[in-house]
C-alpha positions in Angstrom: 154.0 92.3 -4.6 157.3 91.2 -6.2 160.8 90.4 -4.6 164.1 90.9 -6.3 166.3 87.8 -6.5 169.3 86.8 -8.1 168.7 83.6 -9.1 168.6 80.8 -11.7 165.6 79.4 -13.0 165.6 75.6 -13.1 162.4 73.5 -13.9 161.1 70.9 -11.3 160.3 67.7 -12.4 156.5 68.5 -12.0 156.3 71.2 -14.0 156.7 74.2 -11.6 159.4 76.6 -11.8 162.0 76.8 -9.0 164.0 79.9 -8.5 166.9 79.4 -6.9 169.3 82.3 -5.4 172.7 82.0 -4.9 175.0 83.9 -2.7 178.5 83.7 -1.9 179.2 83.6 1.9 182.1 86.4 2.9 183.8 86.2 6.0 182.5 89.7 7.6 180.0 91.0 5.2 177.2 88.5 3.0 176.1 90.2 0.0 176.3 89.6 -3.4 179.9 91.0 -4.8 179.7 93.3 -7.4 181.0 90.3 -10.1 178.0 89.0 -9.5 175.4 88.7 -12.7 172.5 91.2 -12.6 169.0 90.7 -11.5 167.5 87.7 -13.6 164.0 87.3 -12.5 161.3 88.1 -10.1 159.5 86.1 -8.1 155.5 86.6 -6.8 155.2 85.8 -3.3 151.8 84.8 -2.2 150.6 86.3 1.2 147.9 85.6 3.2 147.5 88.3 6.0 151.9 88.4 6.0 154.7 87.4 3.8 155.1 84.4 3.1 157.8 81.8 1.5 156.4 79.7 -0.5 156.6 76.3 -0.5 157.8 76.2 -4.4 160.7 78.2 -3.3 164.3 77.0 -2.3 167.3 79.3 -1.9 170.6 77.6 -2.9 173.8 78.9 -0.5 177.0 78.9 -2.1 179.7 78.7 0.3 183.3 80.1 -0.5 184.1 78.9 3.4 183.0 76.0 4.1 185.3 73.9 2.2 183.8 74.8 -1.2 180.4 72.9 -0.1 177.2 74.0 -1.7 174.3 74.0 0.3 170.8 74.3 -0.3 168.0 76.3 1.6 164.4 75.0 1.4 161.5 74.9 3.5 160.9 72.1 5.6 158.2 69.0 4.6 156.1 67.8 7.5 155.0 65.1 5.2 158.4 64.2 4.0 159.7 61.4 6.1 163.3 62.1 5.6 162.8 65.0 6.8 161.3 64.5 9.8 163.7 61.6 10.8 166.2 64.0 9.9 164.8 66.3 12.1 163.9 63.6 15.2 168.2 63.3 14.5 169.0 66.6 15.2 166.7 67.2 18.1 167.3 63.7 20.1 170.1 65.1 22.4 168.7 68.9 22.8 167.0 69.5 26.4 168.2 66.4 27.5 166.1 64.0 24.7 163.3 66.4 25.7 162.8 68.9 22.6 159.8 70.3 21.9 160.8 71.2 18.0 160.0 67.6 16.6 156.2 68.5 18.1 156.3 71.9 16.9 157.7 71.7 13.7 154.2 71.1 11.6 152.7 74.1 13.1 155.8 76.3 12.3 155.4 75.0 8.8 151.9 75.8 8.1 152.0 78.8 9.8 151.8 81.6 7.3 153.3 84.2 9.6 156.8 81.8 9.4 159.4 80.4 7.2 160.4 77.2 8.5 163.7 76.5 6.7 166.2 74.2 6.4 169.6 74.0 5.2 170.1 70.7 3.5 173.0 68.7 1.6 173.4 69.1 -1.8 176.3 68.1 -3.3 175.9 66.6 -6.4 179.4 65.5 -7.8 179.2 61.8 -6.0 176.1 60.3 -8.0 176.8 57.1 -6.2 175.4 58.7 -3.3 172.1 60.6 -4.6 170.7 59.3 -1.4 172.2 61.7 0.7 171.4 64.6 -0.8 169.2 67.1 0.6 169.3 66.0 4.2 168.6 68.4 6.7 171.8 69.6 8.4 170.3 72.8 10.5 167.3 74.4 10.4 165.7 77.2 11.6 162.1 79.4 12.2 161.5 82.9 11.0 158.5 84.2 12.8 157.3 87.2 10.9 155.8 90.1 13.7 155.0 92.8 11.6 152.4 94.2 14.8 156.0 95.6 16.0 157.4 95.4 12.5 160.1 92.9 14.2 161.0 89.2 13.2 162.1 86.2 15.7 164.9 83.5 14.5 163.9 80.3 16.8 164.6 76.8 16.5 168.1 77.3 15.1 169.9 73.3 15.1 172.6 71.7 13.4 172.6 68.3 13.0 175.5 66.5 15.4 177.4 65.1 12.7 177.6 68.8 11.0 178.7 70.8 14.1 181.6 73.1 14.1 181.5 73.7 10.3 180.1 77.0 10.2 176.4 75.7 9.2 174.8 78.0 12.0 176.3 81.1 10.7 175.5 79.9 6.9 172.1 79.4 7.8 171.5 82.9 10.0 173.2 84.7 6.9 170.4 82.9 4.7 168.1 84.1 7.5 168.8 87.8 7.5 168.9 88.1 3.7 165.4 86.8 3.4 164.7 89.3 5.8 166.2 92.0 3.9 165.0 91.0 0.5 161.2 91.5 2.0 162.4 94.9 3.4 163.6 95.6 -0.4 160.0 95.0 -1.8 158.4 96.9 0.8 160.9 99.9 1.1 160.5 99.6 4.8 161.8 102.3 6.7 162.8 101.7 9.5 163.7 97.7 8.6 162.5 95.1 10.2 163.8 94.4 13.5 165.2 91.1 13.4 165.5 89.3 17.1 166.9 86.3 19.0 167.8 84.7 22.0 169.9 82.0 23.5 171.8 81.6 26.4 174.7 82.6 27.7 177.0 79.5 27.8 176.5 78.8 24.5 179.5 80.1 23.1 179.1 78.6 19.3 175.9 80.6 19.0 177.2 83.5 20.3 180.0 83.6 17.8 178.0 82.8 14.9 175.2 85.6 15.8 178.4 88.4 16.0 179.5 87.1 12.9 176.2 87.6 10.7 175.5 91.3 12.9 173.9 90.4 15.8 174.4 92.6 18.9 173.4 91.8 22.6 170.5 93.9 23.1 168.2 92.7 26.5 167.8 89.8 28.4 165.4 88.1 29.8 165.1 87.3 33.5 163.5 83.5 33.6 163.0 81.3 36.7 165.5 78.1 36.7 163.9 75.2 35.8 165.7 73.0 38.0 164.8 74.6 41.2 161.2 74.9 40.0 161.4 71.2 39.4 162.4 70.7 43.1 159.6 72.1 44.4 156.9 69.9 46.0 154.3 69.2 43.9 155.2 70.7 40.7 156.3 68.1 39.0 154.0 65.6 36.6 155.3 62.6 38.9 154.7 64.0 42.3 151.6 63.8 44.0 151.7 65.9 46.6 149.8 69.1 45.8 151.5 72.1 44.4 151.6 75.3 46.2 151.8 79.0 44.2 155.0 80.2 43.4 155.7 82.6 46.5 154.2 79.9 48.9 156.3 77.0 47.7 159.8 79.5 47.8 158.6 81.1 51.2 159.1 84.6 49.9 155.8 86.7 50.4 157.6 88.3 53.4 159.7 90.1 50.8 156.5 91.9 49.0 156.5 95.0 50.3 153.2 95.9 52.6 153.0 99.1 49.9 152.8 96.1 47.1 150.4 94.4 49.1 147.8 97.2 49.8 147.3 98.1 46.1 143.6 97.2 45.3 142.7 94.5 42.9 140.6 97.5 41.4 143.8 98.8 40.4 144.1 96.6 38.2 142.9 97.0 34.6 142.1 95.0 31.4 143.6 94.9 28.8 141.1 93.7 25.6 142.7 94.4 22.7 146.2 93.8 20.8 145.8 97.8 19.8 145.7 98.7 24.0 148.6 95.8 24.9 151.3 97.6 21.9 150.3 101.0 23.5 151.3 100.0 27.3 154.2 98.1 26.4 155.5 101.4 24.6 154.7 103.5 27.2 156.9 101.6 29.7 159.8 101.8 27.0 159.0 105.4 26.5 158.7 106.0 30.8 160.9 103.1 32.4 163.3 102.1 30.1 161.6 98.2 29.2 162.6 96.8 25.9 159.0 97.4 24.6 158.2 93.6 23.7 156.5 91.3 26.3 159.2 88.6 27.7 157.9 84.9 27.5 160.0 81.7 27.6 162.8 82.4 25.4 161.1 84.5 23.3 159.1 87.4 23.0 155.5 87.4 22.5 154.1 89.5 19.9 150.3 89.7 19.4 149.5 88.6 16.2 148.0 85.6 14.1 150.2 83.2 15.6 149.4 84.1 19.0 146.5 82.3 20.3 147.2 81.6 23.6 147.4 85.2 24.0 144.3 85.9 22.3 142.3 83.0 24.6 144.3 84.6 27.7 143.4 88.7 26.6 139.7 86.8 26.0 139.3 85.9 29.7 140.8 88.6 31.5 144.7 87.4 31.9 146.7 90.3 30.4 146.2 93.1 33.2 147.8 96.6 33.3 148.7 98.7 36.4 148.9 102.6 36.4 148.5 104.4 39.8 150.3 107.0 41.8 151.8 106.2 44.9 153.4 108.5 46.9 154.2 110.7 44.5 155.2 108.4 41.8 153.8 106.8 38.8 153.8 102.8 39.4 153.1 100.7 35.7 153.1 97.1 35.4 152.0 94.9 32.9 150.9 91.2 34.1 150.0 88.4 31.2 149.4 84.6 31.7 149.6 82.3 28.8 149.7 78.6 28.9 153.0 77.3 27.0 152.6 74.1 25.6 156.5 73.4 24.6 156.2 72.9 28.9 156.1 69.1 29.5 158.0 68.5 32.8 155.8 70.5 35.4 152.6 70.0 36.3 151.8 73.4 35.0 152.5 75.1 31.9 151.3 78.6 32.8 153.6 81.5 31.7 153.8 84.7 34.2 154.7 87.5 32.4 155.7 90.5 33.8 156.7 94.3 32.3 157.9 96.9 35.0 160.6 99.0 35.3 160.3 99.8 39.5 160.3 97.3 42.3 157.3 98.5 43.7 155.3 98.0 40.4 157.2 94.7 40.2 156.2 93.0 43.6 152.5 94.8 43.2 152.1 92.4 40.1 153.5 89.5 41.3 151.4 89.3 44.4 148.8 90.6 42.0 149.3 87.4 40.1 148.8 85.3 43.3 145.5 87.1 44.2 142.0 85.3 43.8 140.7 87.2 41.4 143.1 86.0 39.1 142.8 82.4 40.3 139.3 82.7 39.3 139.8 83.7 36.1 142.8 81.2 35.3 140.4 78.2 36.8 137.5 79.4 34.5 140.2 79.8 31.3 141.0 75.9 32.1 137.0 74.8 32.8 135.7 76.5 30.3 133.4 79.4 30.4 130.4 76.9 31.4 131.8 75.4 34.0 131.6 78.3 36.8 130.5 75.9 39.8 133.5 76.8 41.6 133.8 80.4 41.6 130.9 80.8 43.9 133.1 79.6 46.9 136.3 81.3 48.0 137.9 78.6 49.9 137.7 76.2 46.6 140.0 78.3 44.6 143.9 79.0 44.8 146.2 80.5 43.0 147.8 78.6 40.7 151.9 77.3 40.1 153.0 79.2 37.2 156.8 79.6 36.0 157.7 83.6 36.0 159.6 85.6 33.6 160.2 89.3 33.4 161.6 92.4 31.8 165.1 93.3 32.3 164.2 97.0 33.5 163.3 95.1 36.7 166.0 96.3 39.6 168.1 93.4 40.8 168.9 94.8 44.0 169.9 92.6 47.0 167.3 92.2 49.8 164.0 92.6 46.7 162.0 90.2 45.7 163.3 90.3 41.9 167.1 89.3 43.7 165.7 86.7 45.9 164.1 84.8 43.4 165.8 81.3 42.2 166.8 82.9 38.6 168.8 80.8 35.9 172.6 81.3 36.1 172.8 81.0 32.2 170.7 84.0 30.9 168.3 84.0 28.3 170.6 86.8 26.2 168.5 88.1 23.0 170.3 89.4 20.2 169.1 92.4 17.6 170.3 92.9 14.2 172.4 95.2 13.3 171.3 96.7 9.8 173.7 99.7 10.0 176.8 98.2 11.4 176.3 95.1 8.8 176.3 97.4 6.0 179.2 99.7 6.9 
C-alpha cells in the first residue's frame, strides 16, 4: 500500500532516498494550510503483519511557534550511541532515576507493531556546531492495536534542557498525523482510536494533550506503589516473606460472603484473543466498562506485541465470570500478566480486573487469591515440567500481585474497591478527538 505525503525528496549519503514531510504547527488546528504545495510523492511502506515506519523514513516538523526552530522527526537507533546517551539523559531523573524506557527502548524499536520516534535538533544555520544536530530532544512510542483498531502513545519525554518549549505538543501533533496519514491509505472508517494516559498532577501533559485533541476519556484505578512498598515482604530487600494482597492489607472481611461462595467452577477460560475481545465488549455493551483491559498505565491489547498475555491465556490466567445471582447477571473478567518494567517489588505480577458491579468485583478478586490460581501462577513461573508441588495443598499460596481495575468498578464507601490503598494521582487516559480536531 501507498501513503500520501507532502514531502521533499532529499538523497542520503548512502544512496537511499529520504522523504521528508513538512508541516507547519498552528496554534489550534495542525494541518497543512491550503498555501501549501501539492502532493509530491508517495511513499511504500513495508508491513510485516501491521504498519510499519520504516527505518529509511524521517518526518521533518516545521515550527511557526516555537521560535522559528525546525525540528526533525526520525525513528530512534538502538545502535546509535548518541542516541542512546541521549536517551539515558532524558530518562535519568523520571521515576526517581528508576525508568524503565532506557531498558525498553530496543524492543519498542524492533517491534513492528510500533513507531519509536524521536524528535531531534536540527538546525542547520550554525555549521560550527554540526555536532549538535540531531540530538534527541523528546521522544515517544506509537503502539499500533489494530485487534481494537486503536493506537497507544507511551513513553512521551522531553529532554530537561528542552522543557517548557512546546516539544511535547510538537511531538504528539507529529504523532497523530502519522496516525491519520495511515487512516488516509486505508480509508478507515471509523479511524483509529488513538489512546493515552498519564497522571493527573502532571499538568504540562495535560495541556499539551488538549491542545493536539485529546479529551479525558477513562481512568484507571491502580494500587499506590508506595503503600504496596510498605508492605512486609514485598519489597526485593526485605526478607521477611510476602503475604497476598488482601492478607498483607487485612481486608478479606470486606469480600462479601456472596463473593466468597461463588465456585471456582464458575470460573471459565478464556483460550483465545478472538473469546477475550468478545467479553471485554460485552461488559461495555452490559456494564458500562471502557471495553479495553486496564494494565499499568496502559491498556493491554492482544496482539503481536503481547506475549506475556499470550504465555498467561497459555496457562490458564485470563479467567471470565458469567453467572446469575439472585436475579442478576454478575461478569468479571480476571487476567495476570507478569510486567517486567516492575523492578522495586518482589513481584511483578499484574492483576487485572474488568467488572462493572461490586459483587462481580470482590468475586474476582478473592477469585484471584484462591488456590487454583496459585497453582497455575506457580506452574507459569516453574515451567510446565516442574509440577512437584501441585500435588500438595499446604505448599502453595497465593501469590503478591499489584491490582489494577476498570473504572466501571463502584467506589462506594464501606466496599472493597473504596477500601483499597488506591493512588491519589490517577492514571487519567486520554482519547483523540478526530471530530472535534477537524471542526
Amino acid at each position: 500500500f501507498h501513503t500520501k505525503l507532502v514531502a521533499r525528496r532529499t538523497t542520503m549519503a548512502n544512496g537511499e532516498t529520504k522523504l521528508t514531510q513538512t508541516v507547519r504547527n498552528r496554534r489550534k488546528i495542525w494541518h497543512a494550510s491550503t498555501s501549501c504545495p501539492p502532493l509530491l510523492a508517495f511513499v511504500l511502506f513495508s508491513i510485516l503483519s501491521m504498519i510499519v515506519v520504516p527505518s529509511a523514513l524521517s518526518f521533518s516538523i516545521e515550527s511557526s511557534t516555537i521560535m522559528g526552530t525546525e525540528y526533525q522527526l526520525r525513528p530512534y537507533d538502538p545502535e546509535r550511541e548518541s542516541d542512546r546517551s541521549s536517551l539515558e539523559e532524558i530518562c535519568a531523573n523520571v521515576y526517581g532515576g528508576g525508568d524503565y524506557l532506557p531498558q525498553k527502548a530496543v524492543s519498542y524499536a524492533k517491534d513492528p507493531a510500533c513507531s519509536f520516534l524521536a524528535l531531534t535538533n536540527n538546525d542547520i544555520g550554525d555549521a560550527s556546531k554540526a555536532e549538535d544536530r540531531d540530538n534527541i530532544l523528546a521522544v515517544a512510542n506509537y503502539k499500533r492495536l489494530p485487534a481494537q483498531n486503536s493506537a497507544w502513545i507511551e513513553a512521551v519525554r522531553t529532554h530537561p534542557d528542552h522543557r517548557n518549549k512546546g516539544l511535547a505538543t510538537t511531538l504528539l501533533r507529529s504523532v497523530v498525523d502519522v496516525s491519520k496519514q495511515e487512516n488516509d491509505v486505508h480509508k478507515k472508517k471509523p479511524p483509529t482510536n488513538i489512546l493515552t494516559c498519564t497522571v493527573q498532577s502532571n499538568k504540562g501533559m495535560l495541556s499539551a494533550l488538549e491542545k493536539v485533541g485529546f479529551a479525558q476519556c477513562n481512568t484507571i484505578i491502580t494500587l499506590s506503589w508506595a503503600a504496596l512498598k510498605q508492605l512486609p515482604g514485598w519489597t526485593p530487600d526485605c526478607d521477611k516473606e510476602s503475604q497476598p494482597l488482601l492478607d498483607a492489607l487485612n481486608l478479606k472481611h470486606l469480600v462479601s460472603p456472596t463473593a466468597k461462595a461463588i465456585a471456582s467452577s464458575s470460573w471459565c477460560t478464556i483460550s483465545t484473543e478472538h473469546e477475550l475481545l468478545e467479553r471485554l465488549q460485552q461488559c461495555k455493551t452490559e456494564g458500562g466498562c471502557t471495553g479495553y483491559l486496564p494494565g499499568l498505565y496502559e491498556y493491554i491489547v492482544p496482539g503481536p506485541n503481547r506475549v506475556d498475555l499470550k504465555r498467561s491465556m497459555e496457562q490458564g490466567l485470563v479467567l471470565a465470570l458469567d453467572v446469575e445471582i439472585e436475579g442478576n447477571i454478575e461478569q468479571a473478567i480476571l487476567v495476570f500478566t507478569e510486567d517486567e518494567r516492575i523492578s522495586s517489588l518482589k513481584s511483578n505480577w499484574v492483576c487485572s480486573i474488568v467488572a462493572h458491579t461490586q459483587l462481580a468485583f470482590e468475586a474476582a478478586v478473592w477469585h484471584a487469591h484462591s488456590l487454583d490460581v496459585a497453582r497455575r501462577m506457580q506452574s507459569f513461573q516453574q515451567g510446565e515440567g516442574n509440577n512437584d508441588i501441585m500435588d500438595t495443598e499446604n505448599a502453595i499460596s497465593a501469590l503478591p500481585f499489584c491490582l489494577v481495575f476498570d473504572d466501571a468498578v463502584p467506589l462506594e464507601k464501606g466496599t472493597l474497591a473504596h477500601a483499597l490503598p488506591r493512588v491519589t494521582d490517577e492514571c487519567v487516559v486520554f482519547s483523540y478527538d478526530h471530530e472535534g480536531s477537524e471542526s
